[in-house]
C-alpha positions in Angstrom: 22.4 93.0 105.1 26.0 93.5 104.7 25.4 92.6 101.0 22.9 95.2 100.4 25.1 97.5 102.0 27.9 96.9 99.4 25.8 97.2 96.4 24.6 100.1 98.4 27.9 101.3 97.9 28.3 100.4 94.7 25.8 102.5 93.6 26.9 105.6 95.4 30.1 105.3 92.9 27.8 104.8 90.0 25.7 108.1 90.9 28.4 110.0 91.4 30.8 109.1 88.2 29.4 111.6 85.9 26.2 114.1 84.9 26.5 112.2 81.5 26.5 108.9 80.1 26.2 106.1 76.7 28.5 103.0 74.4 28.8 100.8 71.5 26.2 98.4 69.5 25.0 95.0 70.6 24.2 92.0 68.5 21.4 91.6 70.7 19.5 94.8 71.1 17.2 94.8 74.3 13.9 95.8 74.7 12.8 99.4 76.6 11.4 98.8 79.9 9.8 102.5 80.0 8.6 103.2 76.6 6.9 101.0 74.1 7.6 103.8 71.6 11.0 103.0 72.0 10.8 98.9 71.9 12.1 96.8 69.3 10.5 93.3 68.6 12.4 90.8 66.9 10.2 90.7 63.8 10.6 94.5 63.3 14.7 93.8 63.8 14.4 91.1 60.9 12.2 93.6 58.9 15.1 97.0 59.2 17.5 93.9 58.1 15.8 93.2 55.3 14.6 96.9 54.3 18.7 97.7 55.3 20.1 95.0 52.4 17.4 96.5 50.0 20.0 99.4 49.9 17.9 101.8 51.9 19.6 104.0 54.1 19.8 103.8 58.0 17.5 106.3 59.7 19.7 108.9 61.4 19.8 109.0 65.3 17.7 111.6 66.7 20.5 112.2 69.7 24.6 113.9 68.8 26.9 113.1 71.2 27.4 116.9 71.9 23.3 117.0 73.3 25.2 115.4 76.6 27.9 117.6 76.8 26.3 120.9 77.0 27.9 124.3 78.9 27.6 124.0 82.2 29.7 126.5 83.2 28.5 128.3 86.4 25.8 126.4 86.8 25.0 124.3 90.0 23.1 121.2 89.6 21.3 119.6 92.6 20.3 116.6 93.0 17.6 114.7 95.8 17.6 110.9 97.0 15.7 108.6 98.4 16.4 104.9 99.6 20.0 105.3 101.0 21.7 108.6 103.0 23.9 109.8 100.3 21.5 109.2 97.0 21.6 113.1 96.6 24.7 115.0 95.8 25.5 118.3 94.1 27.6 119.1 91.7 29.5 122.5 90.3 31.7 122.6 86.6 34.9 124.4 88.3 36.9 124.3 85.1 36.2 123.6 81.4 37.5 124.0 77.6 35.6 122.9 74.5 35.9 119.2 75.2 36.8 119.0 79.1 34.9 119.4 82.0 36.0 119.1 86.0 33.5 118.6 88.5 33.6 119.1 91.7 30.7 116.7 93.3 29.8 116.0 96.9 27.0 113.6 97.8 27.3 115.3 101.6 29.6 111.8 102.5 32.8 112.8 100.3 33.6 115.2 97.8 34.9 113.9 94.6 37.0 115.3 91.6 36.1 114.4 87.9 37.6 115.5 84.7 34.9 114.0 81.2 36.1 114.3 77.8 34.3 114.6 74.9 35.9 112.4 72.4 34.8 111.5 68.9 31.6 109.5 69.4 32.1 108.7 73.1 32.1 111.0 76.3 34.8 109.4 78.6 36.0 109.5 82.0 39.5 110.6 81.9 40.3 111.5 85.7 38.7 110.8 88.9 40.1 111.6 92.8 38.0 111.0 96.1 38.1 112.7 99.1 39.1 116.5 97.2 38.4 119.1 99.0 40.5 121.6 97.1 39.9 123.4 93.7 42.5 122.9 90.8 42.8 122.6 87.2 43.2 118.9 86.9 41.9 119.1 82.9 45.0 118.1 81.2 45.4 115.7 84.7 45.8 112.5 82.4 44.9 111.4 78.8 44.0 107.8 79.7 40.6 106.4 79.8 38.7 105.3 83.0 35.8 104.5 81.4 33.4 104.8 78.7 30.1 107.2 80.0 28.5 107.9 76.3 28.8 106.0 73.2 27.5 106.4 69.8 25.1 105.3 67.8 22.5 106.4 70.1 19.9 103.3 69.1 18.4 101.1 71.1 20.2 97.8 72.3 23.5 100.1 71.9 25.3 98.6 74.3 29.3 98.7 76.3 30.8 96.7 78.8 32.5 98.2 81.8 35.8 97.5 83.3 34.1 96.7 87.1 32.1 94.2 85.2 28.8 96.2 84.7 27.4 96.5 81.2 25.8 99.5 80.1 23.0 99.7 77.1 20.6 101.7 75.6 17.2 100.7 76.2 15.1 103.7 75.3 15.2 106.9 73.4 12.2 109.8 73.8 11.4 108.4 77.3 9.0 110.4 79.1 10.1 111.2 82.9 8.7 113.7 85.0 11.0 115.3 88.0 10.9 117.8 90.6 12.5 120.2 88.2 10.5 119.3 85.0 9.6 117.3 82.5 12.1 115.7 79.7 12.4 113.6 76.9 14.9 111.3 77.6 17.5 108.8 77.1 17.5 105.6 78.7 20.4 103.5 79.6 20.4 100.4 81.6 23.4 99.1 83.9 23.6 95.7 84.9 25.8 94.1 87.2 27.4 90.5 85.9 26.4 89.1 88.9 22.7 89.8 88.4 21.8 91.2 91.8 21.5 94.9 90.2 20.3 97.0 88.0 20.3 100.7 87.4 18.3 102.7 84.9 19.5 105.9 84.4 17.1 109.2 82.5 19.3 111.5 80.6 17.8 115.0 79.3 19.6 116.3 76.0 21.4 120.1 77.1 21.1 118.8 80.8 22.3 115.7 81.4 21.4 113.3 84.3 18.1 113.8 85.6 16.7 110.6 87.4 18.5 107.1 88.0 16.6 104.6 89.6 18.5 101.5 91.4 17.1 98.3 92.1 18.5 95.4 94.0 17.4 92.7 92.2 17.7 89.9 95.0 16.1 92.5 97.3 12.4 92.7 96.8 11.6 96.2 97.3 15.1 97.6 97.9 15.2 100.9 95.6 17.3 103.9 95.5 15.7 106.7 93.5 18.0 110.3 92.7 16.5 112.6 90.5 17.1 117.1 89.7 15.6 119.1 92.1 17.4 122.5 91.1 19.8 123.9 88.4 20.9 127.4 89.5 23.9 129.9 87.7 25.9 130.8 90.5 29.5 130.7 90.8 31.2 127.9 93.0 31.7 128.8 96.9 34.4 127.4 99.4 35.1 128.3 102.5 39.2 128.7 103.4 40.8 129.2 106.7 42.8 131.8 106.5 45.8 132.2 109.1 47.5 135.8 110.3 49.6 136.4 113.0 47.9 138.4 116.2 51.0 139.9 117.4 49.5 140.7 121.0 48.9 136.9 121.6 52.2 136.2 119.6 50.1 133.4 118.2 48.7 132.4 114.9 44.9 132.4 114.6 42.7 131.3 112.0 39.3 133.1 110.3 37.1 131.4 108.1 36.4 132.6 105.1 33.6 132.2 101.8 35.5 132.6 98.5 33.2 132.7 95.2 34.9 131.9 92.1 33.1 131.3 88.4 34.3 128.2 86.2 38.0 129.1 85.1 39.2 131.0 87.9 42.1 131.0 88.8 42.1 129.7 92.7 45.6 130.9 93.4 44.5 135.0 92.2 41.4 134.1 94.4 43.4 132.9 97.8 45.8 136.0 97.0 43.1 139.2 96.9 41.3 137.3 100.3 44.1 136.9 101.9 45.3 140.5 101.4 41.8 141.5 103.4 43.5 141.5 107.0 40.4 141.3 109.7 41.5 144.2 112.3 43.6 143.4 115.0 45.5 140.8 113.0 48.8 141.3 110.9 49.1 141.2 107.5 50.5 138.4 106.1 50.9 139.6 102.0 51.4 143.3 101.6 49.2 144.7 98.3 52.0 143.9 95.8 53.1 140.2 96.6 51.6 138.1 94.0 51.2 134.3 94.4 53.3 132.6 90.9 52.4 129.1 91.3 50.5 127.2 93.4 50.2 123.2 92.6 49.7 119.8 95.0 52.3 118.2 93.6 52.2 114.0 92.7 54.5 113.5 95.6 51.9 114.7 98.1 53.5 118.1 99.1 52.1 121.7 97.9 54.5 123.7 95.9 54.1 127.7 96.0 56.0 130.4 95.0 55.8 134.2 95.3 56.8 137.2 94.2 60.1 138.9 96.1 58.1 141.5 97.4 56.9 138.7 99.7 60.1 139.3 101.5 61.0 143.3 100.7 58.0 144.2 101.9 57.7 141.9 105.1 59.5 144.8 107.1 59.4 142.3 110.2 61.4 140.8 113.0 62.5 137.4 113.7 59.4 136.6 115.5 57.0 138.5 113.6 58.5 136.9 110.0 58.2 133.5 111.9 54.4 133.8 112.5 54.0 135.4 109.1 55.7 132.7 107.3 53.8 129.8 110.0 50.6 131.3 109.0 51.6 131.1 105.2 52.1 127.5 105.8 49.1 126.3 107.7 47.1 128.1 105.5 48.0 126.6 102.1 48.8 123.1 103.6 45.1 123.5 105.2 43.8 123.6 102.1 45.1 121.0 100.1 45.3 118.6 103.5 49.0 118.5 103.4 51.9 118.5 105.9 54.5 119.7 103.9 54.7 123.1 102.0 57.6 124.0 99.9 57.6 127.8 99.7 60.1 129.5 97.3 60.4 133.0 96.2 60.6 133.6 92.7 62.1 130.0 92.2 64.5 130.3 94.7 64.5 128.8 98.6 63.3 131.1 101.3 66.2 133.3 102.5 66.3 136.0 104.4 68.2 136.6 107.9 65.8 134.9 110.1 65.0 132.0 108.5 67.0 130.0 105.6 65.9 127.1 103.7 67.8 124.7 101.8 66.9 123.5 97.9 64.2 121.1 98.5 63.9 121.8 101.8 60.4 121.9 103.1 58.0 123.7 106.0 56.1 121.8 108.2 52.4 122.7 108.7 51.4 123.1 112.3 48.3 124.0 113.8 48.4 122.6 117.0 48.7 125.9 119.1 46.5 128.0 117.0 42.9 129.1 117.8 39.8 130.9 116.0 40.4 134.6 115.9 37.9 136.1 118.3 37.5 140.1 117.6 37.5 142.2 120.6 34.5 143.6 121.1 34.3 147.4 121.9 
């Protein structure tokens, strides 16, 4: 059992590294296991060999590269399982240029950032985070390959090797598979661990990407996992953010939930500025209509970095007490966010100063939420 629960595993990672996938040519092409259309015998090989020297040219692939990397921009893929808890995921592009996409994915066990480049003849990993709860452009996060998703020439018996030890090839092209969703024409690619003990067959749909992926354990009679598209829907991306405000008649910070929509691009820090300027009554403003939020970054050294405008501090118009909750809520609320403890708050690049409270050049906030509590309206 515990070894079916780690390839378990195993495939959890595989389902949720990308919506797209393909790799380089074998010597050894295999055969399709889901379309005979698509099979190559070893006779027909010798046969294109010969035909091939006769100096006629190659047939041209019926798949581009750019089929798998269509715009997905606003649009919300969802995904059902079947065989193992968290088989089914979502996923949301949150940012994108012409050859980068970020995903934001969450299989309802962890939620996972991804950044896929297109790249030549390949689509690549180039960036990949666990447990991210927080929205931010991580596109030009690194350069550096994780690992090869799609690789030209789409032909059967294309095949790539994988740095986990997996090998990826293409065993069918036009394979018919029949979803929730729809129907597509697809491409099949077959992973296989070196070990033996798994395999997983993956369904990909030109201008949609993954649409059914089928695991096997191969030492496990019977043991499948099956994820396949239940729903693509254009809406823009929706988290929920605790905000914090002072509540000057408990002299205590409390919190209030709130659902933040943003389409692909946006910019999170405008979005966290213009809700957190919409005070619920009977709390205190925390940024008056003219503070703008700069910057806002979680920095490699595992603190947040923010900076405002200095109207943060004209327009505060408080006393010590009432700047101290302000600047407390400030805190907790961004550190909430990214899951930090440490804030470093500046004001147009410069430490906060002002004649309650004076920070030091690198000198950070702590968060603390220990003594605060959900805002509870009175009710007239």
């Amino acid at each position: 059992m515990k070894r079916v629960q780690s390839i378990g595993t195993k495939l959890i990672l595989l389902v949720i590294l990308g919506l797209t996938a393909c790799g380089t040519q074998s010597e050894e092409p295999l055969e399709s296991s889901a379309s005979e259309s698509s099979q190559v015998s070893s006779s027909e090989e010798s046969s294109s060999s010969e035909v091939e020297s006769s100096s006629q040219e190659p047939v041209e692939s019926i798949y581009t590269i750019e089929d798998f990397f269509p715009n997905t921009d606003n649009l919300y893929y969802e995904y059902t399982g079947e065989g193992i808890e968290y088989a089914g995921f979502w996923e949301h592009t949150v940012y994108s240029n012409e050859n980068r996409k970020q995903y934001s994915r969450n299989n309802g066990g962890t939620e996972v950032a991804e950044v896929v480049a297109l790249q030549d003849d390949q689509l690549v990993i180039l960036y990949h985070e666990g447990e991210t709860y927080y929205r931010e452009n991580l596109l030009e996060k690194s350069n550096e390959t994780i690992e090869i998703l799609l690789q030209g020439p789409f032909e059967i018996g294309t095949n790539w090797e994988i740095p986990d030890g997996r090998t990826k090839t293409i065993t069918g092209l036009e394979v018919p598979v029949t979803t929730e969703l729809a129907e597509y024409e697809t491409l099949e690619v077959t992973t296989e661990w070196d070990n033996g003990l798994a395999v997983v067959v993956d369904y990909y749909a030109p201008e949609i990407g993954l649409v059914k992926s089928i695991y096997t354990d191969t030492d496990d009679e019977g043991f499948e996992v099956t994820t396949e598209i239940q729903s693509i829907t254009e809406t823009p991306f929706e988290q929920t953010i605790r905000f914090y405000y002072p509540n000057f008649e408990s002299e205590q910070v409390e919190y209030i939930d709130k659902t933040l929509q943003m389409n692909t691009n946006d910019s999170t820090k405008d979005a966290i500025e213009t809700a957190y300027k919409e005070t619920p009554e009977g709390l205190t403003p925390v940024l008056t209509e003219n503070v703008e939020i700069n910057t806002l970054y979680l920095n490699d050294d595992g603190r947040v970095y923010v900076d405002f405008s200095q109207e943060l501090i004209d327009e505060m118009n408080a006393g010590s007490l009432a700047e101290m909750l302000i600047v407390e809520s400030l805190v907790n609320t961004i550190g909430n966010y990214y899951g930090v403890t440490e804030v470093y708050l500046t004001v147009d690049g410069n430490p906060y100063q002002t004649g309650h409270i004076e920070k030091q050049e690198g000198e950070f906030f702590q968060v603390n939420m220990e003594e605060t509590q959900e805002y509870q309206p009175v009710e007239e």
